[in-house]
N, C-alpha and C positions, 0 to 999 in steps of 0.2 A: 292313683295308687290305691288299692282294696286292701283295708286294715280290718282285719277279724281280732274282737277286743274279748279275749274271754275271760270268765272270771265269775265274783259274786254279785248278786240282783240282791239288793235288800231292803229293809225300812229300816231307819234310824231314828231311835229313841235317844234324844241328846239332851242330858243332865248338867246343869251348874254349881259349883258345891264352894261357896263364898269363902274359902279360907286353904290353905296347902295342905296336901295330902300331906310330904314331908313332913308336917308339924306333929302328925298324928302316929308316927313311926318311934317304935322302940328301938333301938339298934340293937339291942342280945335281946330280942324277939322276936325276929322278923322269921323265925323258923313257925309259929303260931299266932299269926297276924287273925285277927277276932277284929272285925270296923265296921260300922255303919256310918254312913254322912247322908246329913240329911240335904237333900236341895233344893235350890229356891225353884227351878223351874222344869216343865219337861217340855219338850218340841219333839216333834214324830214328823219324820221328813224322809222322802225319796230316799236314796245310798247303794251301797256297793260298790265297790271297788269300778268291776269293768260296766256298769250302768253310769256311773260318774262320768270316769274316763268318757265313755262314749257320748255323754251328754255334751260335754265340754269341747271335744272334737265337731261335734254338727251345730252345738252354737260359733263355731268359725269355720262355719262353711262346709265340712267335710261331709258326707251319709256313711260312717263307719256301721262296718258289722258285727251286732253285739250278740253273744253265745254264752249261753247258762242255762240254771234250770230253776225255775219259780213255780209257785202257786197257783192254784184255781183265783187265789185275789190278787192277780197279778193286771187285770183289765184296764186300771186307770191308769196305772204303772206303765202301761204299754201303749194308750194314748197320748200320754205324755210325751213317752221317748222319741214316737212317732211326730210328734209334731216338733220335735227339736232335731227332725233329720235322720232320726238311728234307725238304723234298720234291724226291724226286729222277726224276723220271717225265720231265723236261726233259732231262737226262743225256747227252751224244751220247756212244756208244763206239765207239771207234775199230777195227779189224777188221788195223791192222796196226803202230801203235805203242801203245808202254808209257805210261801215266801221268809226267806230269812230273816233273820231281825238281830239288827246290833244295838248294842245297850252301850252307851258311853257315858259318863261322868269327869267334867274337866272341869280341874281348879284355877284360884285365881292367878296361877304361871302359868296358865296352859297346858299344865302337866293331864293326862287324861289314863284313865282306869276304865277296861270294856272286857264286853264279853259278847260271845256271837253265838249265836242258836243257827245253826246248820238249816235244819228244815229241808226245802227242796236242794236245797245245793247240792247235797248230797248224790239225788241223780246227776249233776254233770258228768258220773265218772262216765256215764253210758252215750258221752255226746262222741259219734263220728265229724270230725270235719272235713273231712273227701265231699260229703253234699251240701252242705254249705260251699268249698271251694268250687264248685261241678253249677251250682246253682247262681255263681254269679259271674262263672269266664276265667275262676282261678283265685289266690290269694297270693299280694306280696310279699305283707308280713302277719305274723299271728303275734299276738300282743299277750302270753300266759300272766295275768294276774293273778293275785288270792281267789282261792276257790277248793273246793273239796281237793285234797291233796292227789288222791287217784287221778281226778280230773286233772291236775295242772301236768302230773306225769302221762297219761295216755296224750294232752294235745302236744307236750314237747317230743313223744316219741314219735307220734305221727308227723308234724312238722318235719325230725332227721329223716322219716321215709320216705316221705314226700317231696325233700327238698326244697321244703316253704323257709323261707327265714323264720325267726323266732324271737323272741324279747324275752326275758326273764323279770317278772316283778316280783318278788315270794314273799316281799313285807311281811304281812300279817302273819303270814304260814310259818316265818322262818322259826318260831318255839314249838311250833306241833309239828314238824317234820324232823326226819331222822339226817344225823350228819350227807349218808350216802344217799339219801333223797336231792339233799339239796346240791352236792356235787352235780349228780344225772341233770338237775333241772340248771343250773347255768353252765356246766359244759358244751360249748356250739353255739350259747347265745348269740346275736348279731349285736343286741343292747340288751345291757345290766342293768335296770335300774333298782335305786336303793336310797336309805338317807342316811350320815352320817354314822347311827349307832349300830345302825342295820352292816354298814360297810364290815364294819367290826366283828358283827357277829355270824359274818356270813365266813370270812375268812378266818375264826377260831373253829365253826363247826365244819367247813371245809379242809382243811389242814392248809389250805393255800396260800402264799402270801398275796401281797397284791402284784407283783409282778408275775407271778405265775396265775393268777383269777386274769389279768391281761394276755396271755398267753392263748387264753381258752376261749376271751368275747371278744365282738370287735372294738363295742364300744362301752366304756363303764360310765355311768351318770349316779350321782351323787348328790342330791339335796341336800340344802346347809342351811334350812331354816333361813333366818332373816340374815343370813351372810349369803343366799344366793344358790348358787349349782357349782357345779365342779364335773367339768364332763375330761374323759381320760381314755387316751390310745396309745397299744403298745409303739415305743420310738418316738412318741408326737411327744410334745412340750402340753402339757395341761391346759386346756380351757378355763379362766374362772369367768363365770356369769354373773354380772351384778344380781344383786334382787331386784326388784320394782317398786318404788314406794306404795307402802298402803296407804288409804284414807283411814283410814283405820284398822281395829282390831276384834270382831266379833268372838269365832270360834275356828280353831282349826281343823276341824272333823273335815276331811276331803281336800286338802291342800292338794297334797302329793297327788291327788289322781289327775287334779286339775291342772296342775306340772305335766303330767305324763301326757295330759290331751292337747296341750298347747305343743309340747316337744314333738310329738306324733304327725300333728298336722303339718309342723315344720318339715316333716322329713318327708308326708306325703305331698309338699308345694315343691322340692328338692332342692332346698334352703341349707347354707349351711349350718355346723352342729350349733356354731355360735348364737344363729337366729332362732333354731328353735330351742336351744334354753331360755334366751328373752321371752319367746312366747310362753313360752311353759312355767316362768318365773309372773308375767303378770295377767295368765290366767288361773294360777293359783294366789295372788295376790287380790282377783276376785272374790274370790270365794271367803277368804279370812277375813274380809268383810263384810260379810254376812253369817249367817247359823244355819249350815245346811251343807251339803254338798252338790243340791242343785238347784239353789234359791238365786243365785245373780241372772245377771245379765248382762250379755257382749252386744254393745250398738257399736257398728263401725265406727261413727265419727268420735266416740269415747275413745276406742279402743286404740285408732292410731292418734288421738292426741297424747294419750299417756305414754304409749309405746316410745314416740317421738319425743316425746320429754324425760321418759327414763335413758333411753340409748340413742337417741339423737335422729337427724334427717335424715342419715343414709341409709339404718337401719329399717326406719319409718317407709322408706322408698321399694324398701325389699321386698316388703309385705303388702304394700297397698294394692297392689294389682292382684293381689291371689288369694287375703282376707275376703272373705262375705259372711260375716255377721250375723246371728238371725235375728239382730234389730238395728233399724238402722242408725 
């Protein structure tokens, strides 16, 4: 199955700020919120949404194809990706800004406070995917994550023309896009994804309920933090997906993308939706223990032990033959 994963290439600047934002809120002020926190540490690590995604998808195996647009100091960035399977030949590079950069600050709930410098993103609006599809024998699905807004509406329109399937991710975007942006961008979806607040806020700025947002995708996926996934079809009886235990709990900057590449992969092994929310459940359970969004590591015999201990033998049975790991 050929997955085009488009979206944001970034660096991330990831902050700690020892105490709860909440604590520092005025309630009859929150109209002129004035804050500074100071914090204990900075880490500057790989990121981006469909760079994540994509990483996570060829650390189990897959060569997914990753579409954005980055910097002239995109070079290491790109040997990187390349050695963890992504194919990056899609790549736009920019000729006069820098690679993106997300600034995040999470306190001690996890709660987290960011902001994103556009930068090269910007050009994805100019990315065609006819030569990307043309350059590799076709595409199945296009996977629209966060990315310059223009961008994520030209590859959805192209997608309806072309008759590619399509995934709708708009997380980040869903406060800087306009209500009928984001109608256009999950009408026709084949998968929804989104996390519980997002659910919410997709269907206030939509006018939609959830049974009508069903009407329109085929498939709706729902993260639920450390309650798991919640995958949903119109007439079907609800999926709920455990979570995965953690070993711990680092940072959650990159959960969700690491969800989406675990879920992804499941659907490019043609697993059902059940299997790839487990995957998707504990390869974002990767990542939250660690500070990064592409700092872990998938070794097979790790990966089907935990699997097999979170969801059992048969589960464990499902995957073994179609996992490959890019450690063993």
């Amino acid at each position: 199955m050929r997955i085009a994963v488009t979206g944001s290439i970034a660096t991330d600047h990831l902050m700690t700020f020892p105490g709860s934002f909440g604590d520092q809120l005025i309630a009859d002020q929150l109209d002129r919120v004035s804050l500074s926190f100071l914090v204990d540490d900075l880490q500057i690590r790989r990121g981006g949404c469909a760079a994540n995604i994509a990483f996570g998808m060829g650390c189990l195996g897959l060569s997914p194809i990753l579409v954005g647009a980055v910097g002239s100091d995109f070079a290491d960035y790109r040997s990187w990706l390349e050695r963890h399977n992504v194919d990056c030949e899609s790549v736009h590079v920019s000729e006069t800004h820098h690679t993106a950069r997300f600034l995040c600050t999470t306190d001690e709930n996890h709660n987290q406070i960011a902001s994103f410098y556009t930068g090269a993103m910007a050009e994805a609006r100019n990315i065609e995917l006819r030569p990307t599809a043309d350059r590799v024998g076709g595409l199945d699905l296009v996977l629209v994550s966060p990315n310059d807004p223009d961008a994520m509406l030209r590859h959805t329109d192209e997608c309806r023309q072309r008759g590619i399937p399509f995934a709708a991710d708009i997380s980040q975007q869903l406060a800087r896009m306009a209500d009928d942006q984001i109608r256009h961008l999950v009408d026709g979806a084949a998968y929804l994804f989104h996390n519980e607040y997002e659910k919410g806020l997709i269907e206030q700025k939509t006018g939609w309920t959830d049974e009508e947002i069903l009407d329109r995708v085929g498939v709706r996926v729902t993260t639920l933090g450390p309650k798991g996934a919640r995958i949903d079809r119109k007439g079907e009886p609800a999926i709920t997906v455990a979570p995965a235990p953690e070993l711990g709990k680092a940072d959650p900057t990159g959960v969700g993308d690491a969800f989406r590449a675990g879920f992804l992969a499941g659907l490019a092994w043609g697993l059902p939706l059940e299997r790839c929310g487990q995957i998707g459940n504990l390869t974002a359970t990767h990542v939250l223990e660690r500070v990064g969004g592409q700092e872990y590591e998938l070794g097979q015999k790790v990966f089907l032990e935990r699997f097999e201990s979170a969801y059992g033998t048969a589960a464990a049975a499902d995957i073994a033959a179609r996992l490959r790991c890019h450690y063993a």
